[in-house]
Structure formats: C-alpha cells, structure tokens
C-alpha positions as CSV (number, residue, x, y, z in Angstrom):
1,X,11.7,84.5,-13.6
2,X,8.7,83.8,-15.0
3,X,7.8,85.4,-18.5
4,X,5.0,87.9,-19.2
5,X,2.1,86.4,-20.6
6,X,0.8,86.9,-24.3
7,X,-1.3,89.1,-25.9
8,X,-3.2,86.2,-26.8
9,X,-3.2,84.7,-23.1
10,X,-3.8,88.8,-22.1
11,X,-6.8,88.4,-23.8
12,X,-8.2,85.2,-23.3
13,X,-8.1,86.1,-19.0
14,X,-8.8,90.1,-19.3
15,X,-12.9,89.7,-20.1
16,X,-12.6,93.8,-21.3
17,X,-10.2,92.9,-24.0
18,X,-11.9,92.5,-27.5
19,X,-10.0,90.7,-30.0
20,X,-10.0,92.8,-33.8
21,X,-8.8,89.6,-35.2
22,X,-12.2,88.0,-35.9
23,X,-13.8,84.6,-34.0
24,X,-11.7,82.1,-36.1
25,X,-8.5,83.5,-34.8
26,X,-9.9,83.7,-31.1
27,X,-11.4,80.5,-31.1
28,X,-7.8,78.8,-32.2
29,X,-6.0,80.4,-29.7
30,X,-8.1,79.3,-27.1
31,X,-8.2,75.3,-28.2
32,X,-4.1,76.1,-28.1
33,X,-4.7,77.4,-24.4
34,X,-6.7,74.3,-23.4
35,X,-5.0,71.7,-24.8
36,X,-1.2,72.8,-23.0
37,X,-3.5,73.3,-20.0
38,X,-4.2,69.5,-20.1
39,X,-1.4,68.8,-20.8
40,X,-0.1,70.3,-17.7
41,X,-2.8,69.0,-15.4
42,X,-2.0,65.2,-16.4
43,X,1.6,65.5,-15.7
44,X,0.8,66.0,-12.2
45,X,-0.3,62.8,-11.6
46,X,0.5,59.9,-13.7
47,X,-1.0,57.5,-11.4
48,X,-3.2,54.7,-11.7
49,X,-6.8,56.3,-11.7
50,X,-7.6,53.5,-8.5
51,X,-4.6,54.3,-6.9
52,X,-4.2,50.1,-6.3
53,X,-0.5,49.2,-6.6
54,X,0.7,46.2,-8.8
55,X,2.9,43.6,-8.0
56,X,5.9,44.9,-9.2
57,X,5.3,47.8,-6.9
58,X,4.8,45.7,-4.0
59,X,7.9,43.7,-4.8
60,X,10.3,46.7,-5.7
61,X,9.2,47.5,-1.7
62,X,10.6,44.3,-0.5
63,X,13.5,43.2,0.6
64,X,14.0,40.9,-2.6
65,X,13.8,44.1,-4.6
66,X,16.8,43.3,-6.9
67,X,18.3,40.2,-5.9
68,X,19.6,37.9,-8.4
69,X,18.9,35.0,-5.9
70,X,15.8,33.8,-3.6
71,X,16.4,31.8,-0.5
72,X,14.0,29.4,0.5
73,X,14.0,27.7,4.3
74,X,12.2,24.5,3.9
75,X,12.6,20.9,5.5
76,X,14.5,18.1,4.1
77,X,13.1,15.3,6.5
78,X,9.7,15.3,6.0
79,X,8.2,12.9,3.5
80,X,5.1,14.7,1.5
81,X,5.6,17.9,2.5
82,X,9.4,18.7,2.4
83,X,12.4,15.6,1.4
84,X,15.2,15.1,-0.3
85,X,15.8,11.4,-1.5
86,X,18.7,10.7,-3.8
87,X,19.4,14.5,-4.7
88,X,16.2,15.0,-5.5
89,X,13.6,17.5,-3.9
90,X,9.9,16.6,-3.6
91,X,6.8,17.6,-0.9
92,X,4.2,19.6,-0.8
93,X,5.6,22.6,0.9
94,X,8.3,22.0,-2.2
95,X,6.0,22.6,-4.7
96,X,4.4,25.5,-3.1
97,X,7.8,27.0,-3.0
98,X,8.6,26.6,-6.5
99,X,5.4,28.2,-7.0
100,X,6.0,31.2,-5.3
101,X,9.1,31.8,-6.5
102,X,8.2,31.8,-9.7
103,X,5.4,34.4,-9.8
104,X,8.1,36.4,-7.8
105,X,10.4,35.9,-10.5
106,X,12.7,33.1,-9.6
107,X,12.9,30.2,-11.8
108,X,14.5,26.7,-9.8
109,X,18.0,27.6,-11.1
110,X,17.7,30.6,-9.2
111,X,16.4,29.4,-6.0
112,X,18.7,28.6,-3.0
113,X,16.7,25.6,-1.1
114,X,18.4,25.9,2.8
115,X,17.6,23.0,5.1
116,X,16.0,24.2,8.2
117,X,15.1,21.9,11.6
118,X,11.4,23.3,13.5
119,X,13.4,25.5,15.7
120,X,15.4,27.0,13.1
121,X,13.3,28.5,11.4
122,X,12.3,32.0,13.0
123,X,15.9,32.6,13.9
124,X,16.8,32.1,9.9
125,X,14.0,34.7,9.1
126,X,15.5,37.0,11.9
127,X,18.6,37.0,11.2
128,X,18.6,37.6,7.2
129,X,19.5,33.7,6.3
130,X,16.6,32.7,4.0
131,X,13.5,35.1,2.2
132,X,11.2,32.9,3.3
133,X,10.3,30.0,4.7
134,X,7.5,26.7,3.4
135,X,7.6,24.7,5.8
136,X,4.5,23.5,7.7
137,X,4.6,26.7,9.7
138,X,1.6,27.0,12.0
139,X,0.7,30.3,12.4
140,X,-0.2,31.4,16.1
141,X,-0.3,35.1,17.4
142,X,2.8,34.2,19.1
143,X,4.5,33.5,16.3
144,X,3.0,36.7,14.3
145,X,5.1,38.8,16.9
146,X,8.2,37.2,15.4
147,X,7.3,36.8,11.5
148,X,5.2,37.7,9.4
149,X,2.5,35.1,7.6
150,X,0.9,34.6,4.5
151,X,-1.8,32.4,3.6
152,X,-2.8,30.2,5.5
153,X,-2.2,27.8,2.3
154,X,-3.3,24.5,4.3
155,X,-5.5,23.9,7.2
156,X,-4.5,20.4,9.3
157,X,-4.4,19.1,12.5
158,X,-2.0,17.7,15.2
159,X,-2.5,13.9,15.2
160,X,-0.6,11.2,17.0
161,X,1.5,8.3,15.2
162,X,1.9,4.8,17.0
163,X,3.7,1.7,15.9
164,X,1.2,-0.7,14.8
165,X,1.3,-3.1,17.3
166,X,-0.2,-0.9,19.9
167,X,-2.9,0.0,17.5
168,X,-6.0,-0.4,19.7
169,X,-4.7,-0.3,23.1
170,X,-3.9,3.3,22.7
171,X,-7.1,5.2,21.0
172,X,-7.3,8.7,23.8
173,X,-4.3,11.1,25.1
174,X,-5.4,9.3,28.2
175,X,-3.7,6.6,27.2
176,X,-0.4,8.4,26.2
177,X,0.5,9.6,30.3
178,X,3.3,7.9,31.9
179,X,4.8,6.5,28.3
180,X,7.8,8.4,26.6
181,X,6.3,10.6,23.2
182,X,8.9,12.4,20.9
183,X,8.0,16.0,19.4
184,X,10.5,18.1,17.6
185,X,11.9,21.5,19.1
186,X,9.4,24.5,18.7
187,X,6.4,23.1,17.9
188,X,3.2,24.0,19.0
189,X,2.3,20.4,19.7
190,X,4.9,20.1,23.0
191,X,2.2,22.9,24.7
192,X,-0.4,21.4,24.3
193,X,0.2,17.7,25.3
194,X,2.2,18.6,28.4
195,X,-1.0,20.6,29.3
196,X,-2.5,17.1,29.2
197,X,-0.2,15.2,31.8
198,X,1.8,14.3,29.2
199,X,5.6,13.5,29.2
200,X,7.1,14.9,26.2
201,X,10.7,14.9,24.8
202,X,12.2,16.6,22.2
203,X,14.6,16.2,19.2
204,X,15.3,18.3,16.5
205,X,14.9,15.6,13.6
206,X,11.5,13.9,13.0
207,X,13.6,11.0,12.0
208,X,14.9,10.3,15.1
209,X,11.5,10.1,17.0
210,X,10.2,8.1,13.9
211,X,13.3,5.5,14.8
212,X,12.4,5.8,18.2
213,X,9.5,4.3,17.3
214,X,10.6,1.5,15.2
215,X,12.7,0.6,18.0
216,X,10.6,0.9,20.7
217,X,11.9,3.8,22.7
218,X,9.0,6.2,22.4
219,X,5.3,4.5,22.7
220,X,4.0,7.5,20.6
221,X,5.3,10.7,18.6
222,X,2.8,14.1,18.0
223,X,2.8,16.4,14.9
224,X,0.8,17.7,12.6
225,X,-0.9,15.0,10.2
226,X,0.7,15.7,7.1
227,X,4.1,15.1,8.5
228,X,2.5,11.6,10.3
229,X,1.3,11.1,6.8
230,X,4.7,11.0,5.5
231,X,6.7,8.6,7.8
232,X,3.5,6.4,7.6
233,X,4.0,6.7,3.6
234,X,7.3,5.2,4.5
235,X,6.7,2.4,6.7
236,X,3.1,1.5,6.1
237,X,2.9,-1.9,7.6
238,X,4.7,-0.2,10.8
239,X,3.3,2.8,11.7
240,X,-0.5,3.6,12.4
241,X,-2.2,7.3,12.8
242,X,-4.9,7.3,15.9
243,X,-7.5,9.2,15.2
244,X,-7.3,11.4,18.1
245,X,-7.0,15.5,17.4
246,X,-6.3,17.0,20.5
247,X,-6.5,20.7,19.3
248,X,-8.3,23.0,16.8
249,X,-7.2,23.4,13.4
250,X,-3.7,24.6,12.6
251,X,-3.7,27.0,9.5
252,X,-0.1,26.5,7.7
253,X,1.4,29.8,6.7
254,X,4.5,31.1,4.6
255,X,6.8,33.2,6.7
256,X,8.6,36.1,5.9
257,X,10.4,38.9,7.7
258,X,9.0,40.6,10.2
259,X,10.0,44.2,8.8
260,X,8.7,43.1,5.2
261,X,5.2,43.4,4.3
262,X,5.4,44.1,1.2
263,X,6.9,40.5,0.3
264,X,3.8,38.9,2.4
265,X,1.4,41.0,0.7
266,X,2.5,39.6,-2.9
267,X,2.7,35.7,-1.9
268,X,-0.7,36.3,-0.3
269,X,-1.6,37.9,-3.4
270,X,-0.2,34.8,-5.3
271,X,-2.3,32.2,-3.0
272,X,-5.6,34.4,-3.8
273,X,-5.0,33.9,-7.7
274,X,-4.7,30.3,-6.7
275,X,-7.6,30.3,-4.8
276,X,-10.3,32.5,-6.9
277,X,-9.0,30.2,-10.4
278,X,-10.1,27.2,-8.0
279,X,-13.4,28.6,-6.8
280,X,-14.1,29.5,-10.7
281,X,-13.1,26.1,-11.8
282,X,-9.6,26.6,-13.3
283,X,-7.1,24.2,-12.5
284,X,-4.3,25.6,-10.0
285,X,-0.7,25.2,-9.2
286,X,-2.0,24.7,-5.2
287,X,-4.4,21.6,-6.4
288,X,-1.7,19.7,-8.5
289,X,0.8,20.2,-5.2
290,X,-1.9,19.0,-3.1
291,X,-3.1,16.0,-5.1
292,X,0.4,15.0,-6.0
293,X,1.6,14.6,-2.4
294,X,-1.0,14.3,-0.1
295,X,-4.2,13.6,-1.6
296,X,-3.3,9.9,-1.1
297,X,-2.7,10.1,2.3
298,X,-5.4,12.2,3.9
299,X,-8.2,12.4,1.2
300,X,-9.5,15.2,-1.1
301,X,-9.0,18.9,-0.3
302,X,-9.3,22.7,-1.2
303,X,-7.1,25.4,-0.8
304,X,-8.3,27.5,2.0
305,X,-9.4,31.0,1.8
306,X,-6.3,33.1,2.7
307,X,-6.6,36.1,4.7
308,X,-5.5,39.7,5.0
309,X,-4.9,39.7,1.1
310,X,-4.4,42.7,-0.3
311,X,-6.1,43.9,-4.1
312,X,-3.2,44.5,-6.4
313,X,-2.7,45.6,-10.2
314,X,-0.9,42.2,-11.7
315,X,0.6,43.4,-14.8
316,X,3.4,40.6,-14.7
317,X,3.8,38.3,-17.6
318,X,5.3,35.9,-15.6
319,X,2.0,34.8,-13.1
320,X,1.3,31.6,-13.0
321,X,-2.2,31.9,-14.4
C-alpha cells in the first residue's frame, strides 16, 4: 500500500494550500520534490540517448556469447590465401581470421583453426562445427539462403590456370571444349563453364587438379584468381594464368550461421573500421594481409566497401584500431 503523501507534498500539489512557514522553507521543499522526481524519471531508462547498440551488445546476442573458444573453418591447401606448410599457418584469408577474432576477443591461443574442403563448408556452419568460416567464400543469393555473409572483404574473379606449355594455343573458353578441366566440389565456377560447353570434373582438393596438371591429365583447371595465384606462386616456371574472366566479379565474404546475425553484424562492423581508417589514410590490418600475400601476385588493391554494415557503439578496448 502506498503511503499518504506529506504535508509538504499536500501542499506543493493542492494550489489552495498556503504555506505559514515563509518562502525559504517552501522553496526548499520544492528543490527536494524536484530533484527525487529526477531521480525517478532517469531510472526509467538508462539507455544510451541514440539508442545504437555497441559491440558488446551485438556479441553477448551471438552465439559466441560466452565461449572460451572460437572456431574458425578455413582452407589448408591454398597457397596465399589459406596453407599450412611445416606446421605453420599463413594466407590471406589467415590473416583476416586472426583479425577478426581478435576484435571479437580471441587471441591465436584461443582460436581453433578446422580444415575445411569447398563443399564442406556450409554443412560445418549448419551443423554447429565451426563459428565461422574465411575462406574465399563467394557470396551468391543462393548461398545467402544457407549462411549468412559479411563483407564482402575482397572482390576477384574466376580465372583459368594452364601449364605453360600450352600458353598461347589456349587464350578463349573456346578453346577449353572437348579437353578435361578440374574444379573443386561446390564452387560457383563448375556453373558457369558447363553453361559454356565445357567438360568439367571435380575433386575436392585443389591439389589434386593442380597435379593433374603437372602431369598432364587436365589441359586446364578454373578458380578464382587468388587461389591460381597461389599454385602459380608454387610452380612459377610451370603454370601460367590466361587472361580470360569468364564471369562478373565475385565478392568474397565471411560466413556465419544462418540464425546469427548478431555475429555478422559485428565482423561487418570490424571490416568497416578497417575500411573508413583506410579511406582516412590510417594504416589497416586488411592492407598488411593484402600486401603480405597477394599484392605480389595480382597487383595493388583496396579493401572494398562492405555492405549492410550496421552503426554500433565500440566501447571495446580490445579493437584493433
């Protein structure tokens, strides 16, 4: 039950009253009045003024929220982007990664690398076996049905490797029907060079169509450049890139759970840092990645604009800026 109000608050709300006290005992009792009415007021709503959420916010919503561990899906056979070469991890996508999952929180001795193949990697998503996933992920509107996408956090193109010694008699797709070329499982190049005419098989393993090359039993193999890039990194005096993109560009993204948006929404977040230090002259995590892997191989770059990125509060001490 609520209690009777005072003589003083009887006063202060009944205008008929008339206080025999004098003004400087009315006045007092009405800064008393005001001041526990504010003080009621703001502990209705101890929000931020904007309403914006931070990061921590957005990542207490995800399904990380808590976990001592972070579980990366990335590749293991592609040189530049995503390898592992005498225990130790290097690419690209790799340094991405690391980049991610420290702004999230996760430092490498936290970090749980799991080797995925192309076709593995929207079942690992589905089915709870990684967080997310770096590597070369194209993002389609097929594909958005499936995972989500943050970024994109490179824009490339599907290219087709050769073994040298057929550089110049093969220099058009025309040239690639009736000849055996290798694609891995999943991709979206398979689609689009079958809608050409031509024959395609597929492994899982880049590897294996690259030896298929160096042995002769594939005339050609497809990807996307940056993956070409790699093998021809490898085996420079035997592998040669045609300069023949048979598609649009293909915007790289990093996958997460379809049920999660909250996790996409912060590593979008973290790629728009990267990108607004970058268009305001700062060095960025993206640029080193970029420079350190790739630069070499396919010539300068900037990190694309991603998209769909929402405006947070980052309160965090531990963003990479």
């Amino acid at each position: 039950m609520t209690d009777p109000p005072s003589p003083a608050m009887t006063q202060l709300l009944d205008p008929t009253t008339r206080d025999t006290r004098g003004p400087a005992t009315l006045v007092t009792t009405f800064a008393v009045v005001l001041a526990l009415l504010l003080v009621v007021v703001g502990g209705c709503d101890s929000r931020s003024p904007s309403g914006t959420p931070t990061v921590e916010e957005k990542i207490a919503q995800s399904t990380i929220a808590g976990r001592e561990r972070l579980r990366i899906g990335v590749y293991e056979d592609s040189p530049l982007m995503g390898y592992v070469e005498n225990g130790r991890r290097t690419g690209f996508d790799i340094d991405i990664a690391r980049g991610v999952a420290e702004f999230l929180g996760y430092r490498e001795n936290r970090i749980d690398w799991v080797k995925l193949t192309t076709p593995e990697r929207v079942p690992a998503l589905q089915k709870g076996e990684v967080d997310i996933v770096v590597a070369s992920f194209s993002i389609t509107e097929e594909r958005k049905k499936e995972v989500r996408f943050a970024g994109p956090y490179l824009v490339t193109t599907q290219e087709v490797m050769i073994p040298s010694r057929l550089a110049g008699k093969i220099t058009e797709l025309g040239h690639l029907r009736g000849s055996r070329v290798c694609v891995t499982g999943a991709s979206t190049t398979k689609a689009q060079l079958q809608s050409e005419g031509i024959q395609v098989e597929t492994l899982n393993h880049r590897e294996d169509c690259v030896r298929g090359l160096l042995d002769g039993t594939f005339v050609a193999m497809s990807s996307d450049e940056t993956i070409l890039a790699g093998f021809r990194s490898r085996y420079p005096d035997e592998l040669a890139i045609v300069d023949m993109p048979f598609s649009g560009s293909e915007l790289l993204g990093i996958a997460v759970p379809h049920h999660d948006p909250a996790l996409q929404d912060v590593i979008g977040y973290y790629l728009m840092r990267n990108y607004r230090d970058a268009q305001e002259g700062r060095s960025t995590a993206w640029q080193a990645a970029y420079d350190n892997n790739l630069g070499r191989w396919l010539g300068p770059a900037t990190q694309p604009y991603p998209v769909g990125v929402p405006e947070l509060i980052d309160r965090d001490a531990r963003s990479p800026r």
